[in-house]
N, C-alpha and C positions, 0 to 999 in steps of 0.2 A: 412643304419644303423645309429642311432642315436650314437651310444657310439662304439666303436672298439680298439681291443687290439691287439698292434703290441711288437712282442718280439724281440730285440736284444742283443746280447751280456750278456743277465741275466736279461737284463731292460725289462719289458713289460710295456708298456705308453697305459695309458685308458685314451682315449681319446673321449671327447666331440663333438660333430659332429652336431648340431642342429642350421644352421645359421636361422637369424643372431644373436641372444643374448644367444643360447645355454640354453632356456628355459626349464625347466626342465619337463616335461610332464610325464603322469603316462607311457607314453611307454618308456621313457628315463630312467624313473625311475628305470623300469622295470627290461629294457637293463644292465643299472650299474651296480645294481644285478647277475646277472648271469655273466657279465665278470667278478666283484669281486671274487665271487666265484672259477670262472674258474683261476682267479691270481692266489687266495691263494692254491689250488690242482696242478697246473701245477709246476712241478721241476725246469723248465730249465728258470720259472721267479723267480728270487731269489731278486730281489726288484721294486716297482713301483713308475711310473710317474701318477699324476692328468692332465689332460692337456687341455682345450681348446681351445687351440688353439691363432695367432700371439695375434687377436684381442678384446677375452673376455674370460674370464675363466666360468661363467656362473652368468646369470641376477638377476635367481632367478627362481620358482615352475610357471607354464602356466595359469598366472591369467583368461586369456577365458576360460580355462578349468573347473579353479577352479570357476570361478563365476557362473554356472550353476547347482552346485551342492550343495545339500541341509545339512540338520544334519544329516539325517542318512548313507546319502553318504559319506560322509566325514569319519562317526565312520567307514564305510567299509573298508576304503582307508587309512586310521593314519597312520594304522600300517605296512601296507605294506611299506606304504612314508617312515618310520624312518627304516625299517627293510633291506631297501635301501642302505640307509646310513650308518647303523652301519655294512655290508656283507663290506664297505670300510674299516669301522674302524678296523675290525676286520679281515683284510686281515694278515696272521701272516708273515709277512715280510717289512722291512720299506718301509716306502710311502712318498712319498714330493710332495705337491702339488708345479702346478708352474702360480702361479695366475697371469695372464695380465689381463687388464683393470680392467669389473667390477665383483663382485662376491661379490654379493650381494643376502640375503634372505638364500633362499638354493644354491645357490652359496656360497654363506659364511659358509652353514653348511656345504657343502662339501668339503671344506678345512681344517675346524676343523677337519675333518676323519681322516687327514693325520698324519704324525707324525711328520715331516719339513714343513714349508711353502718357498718358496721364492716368494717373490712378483714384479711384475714390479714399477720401480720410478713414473709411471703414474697410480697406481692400486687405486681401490675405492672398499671397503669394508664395509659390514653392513648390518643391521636386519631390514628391513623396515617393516617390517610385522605389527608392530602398528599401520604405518597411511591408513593402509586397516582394522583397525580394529581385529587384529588377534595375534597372539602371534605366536614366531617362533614355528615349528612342523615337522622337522626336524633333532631334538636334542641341536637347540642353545639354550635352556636354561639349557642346561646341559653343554654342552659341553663347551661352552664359559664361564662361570664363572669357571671352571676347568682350564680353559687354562691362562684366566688374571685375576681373582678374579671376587668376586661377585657383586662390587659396580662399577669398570668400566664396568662389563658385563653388570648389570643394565642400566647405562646409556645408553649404548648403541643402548638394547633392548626396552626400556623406551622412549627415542627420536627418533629412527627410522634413527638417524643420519648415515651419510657415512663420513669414516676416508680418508685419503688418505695414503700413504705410509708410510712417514714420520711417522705421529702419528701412523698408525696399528704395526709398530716397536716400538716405543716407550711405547705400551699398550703390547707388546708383542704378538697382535696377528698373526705378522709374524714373521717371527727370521732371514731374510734376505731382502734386497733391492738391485734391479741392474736393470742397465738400459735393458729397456722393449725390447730389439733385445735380451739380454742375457739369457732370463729367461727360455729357456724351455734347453739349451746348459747346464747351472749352475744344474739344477736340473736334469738334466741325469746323466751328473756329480758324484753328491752325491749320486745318486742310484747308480752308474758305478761301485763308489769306493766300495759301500755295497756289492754290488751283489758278488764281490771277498772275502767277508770276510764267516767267519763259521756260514753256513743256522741256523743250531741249536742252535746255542749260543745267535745269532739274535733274533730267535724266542723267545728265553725262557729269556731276556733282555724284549722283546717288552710285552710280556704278563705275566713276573714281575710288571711292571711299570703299568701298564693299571688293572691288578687288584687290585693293591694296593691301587690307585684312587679311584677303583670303590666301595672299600672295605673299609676295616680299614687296620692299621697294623700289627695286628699282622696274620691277613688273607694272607696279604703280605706278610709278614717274611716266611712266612709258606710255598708258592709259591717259592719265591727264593730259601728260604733252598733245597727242593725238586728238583727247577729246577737245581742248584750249586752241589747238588751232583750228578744228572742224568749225567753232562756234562763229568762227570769222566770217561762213558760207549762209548765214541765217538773216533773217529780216527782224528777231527778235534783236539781233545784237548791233545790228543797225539803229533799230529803234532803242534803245539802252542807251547808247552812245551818244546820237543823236539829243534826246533828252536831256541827258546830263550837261552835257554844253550849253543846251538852249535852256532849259530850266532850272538846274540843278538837280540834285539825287534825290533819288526813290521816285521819281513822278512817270517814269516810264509806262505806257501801257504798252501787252505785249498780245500776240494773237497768235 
């Protein structure tokens, strides 16, 4: 298998499996898809790991594959490719990508998916897709001017250039740095800590936020109002509440 979903503990880690660069090919692509899927329905995953692994998080889409294939092939295949990627984005539970080396092309857009990135101290990041003559098709040119603005995103997209660690933190397009033995340990981690917190509350935070983006605001207000008062119907938010008064905060368990 090209991609595999291991659960523990609440973490289920989708994992990349395609040595050696973890090229993304339409049967990986394919794959992604349906373990995504299987994330967001399965209960007993209550948050996900990106992972590919010590040596590369993924190169980028299977340029042999894609070099053989013409215009109308490609109209066949867009939409599958993005519909790929957003069954990650839209996994309704948090997701942290844990990117070592490169992750680059769609590599890079499948980390945009996520909701955290951490990255390893030696990670290379970027949209090469220019100097093949192409424009990312993935969702970078969405996703990534969302995530850092639209004139770094530009550049980005625009040079075909690769950041290194350093600067993809200082662009924001990762929100952590640790050294590259740490990074799949740190992002279990912050899935670890998720996975104990309230499924629901989660959900209806992640899919506040992501419509709001995708929308306007008051499309957003709309969602949160909706979801903020759904959460009154829940045992977690009883138990939340409840704790807080009797204990003080953060000590809530939630189930």
């Amino acid at each position: 298998m090209t991609v595999t979903l291991e659960v523990a503990e609440g973490v289920g880690t989708l994992r990349l499996d395609r040595p050696p660069m973890n090229a993304l090919d339409i049967a990986t692509q394919d794959r992604l898809k349906e373990l995504a899927e299987e994330a967001g329905r399965r209960d007993e995953v209550r948050a996900v790991v990106l992972y590919g692994g010590e040596r590369v998080f993924a190169a980028g889409a299977d340029i042999k594959e894609m070099q053989d294939m013409d215009h109308a092939g490609m109209i066949r295949r867009a939409r599958a490719l993005q519909d790929a990627f957003t069954a990650v984005a839209r996994i309704p539970k948090p997701v942290v990508a844990a990117v070592t080396g490169y992750a680059l092309g769609g590599g890079c857009e499948l980390a945009l998916c996520a909701d955290y990135r951490i990255a390893a101290d030696n990670a290379k990041l970027g949209q090469p897709e220019i100097l093949l003559g192409l424009i990312p098709g993935a969702g970078g040119t969405q996703r990534l001017p969302r995530l850092i603005g639209p004139s770094r995103a530009k550049d980005l997209i625009f040079t075909g250039r690769q950041v290194g660690a350093e600067e993809a933190l200082s662009l924001g397009l990762v929100d952590r740095v640790v050294p590259a033995a740490e990074v799949y340990e740190q992002a279990h981690a912050w899935a670890a800590r998720l996975a104990k917190g309230p499924a629901i509350a989660l959900r209806a935070a992640k899919e506040s936020v992501d419509t709001g983006l995708e929308t306007g605001i008051d499309t957003g207000l709309a969602v949160e109002r909706n979801w903020f008062a759904g959460l009154f119907a829940t045992e977690d938010r009883e138990r939340g509440m409840r704790s807080f008064v009797e204990e003080g905060p953060g000590k809530a368990k939630f189930v």
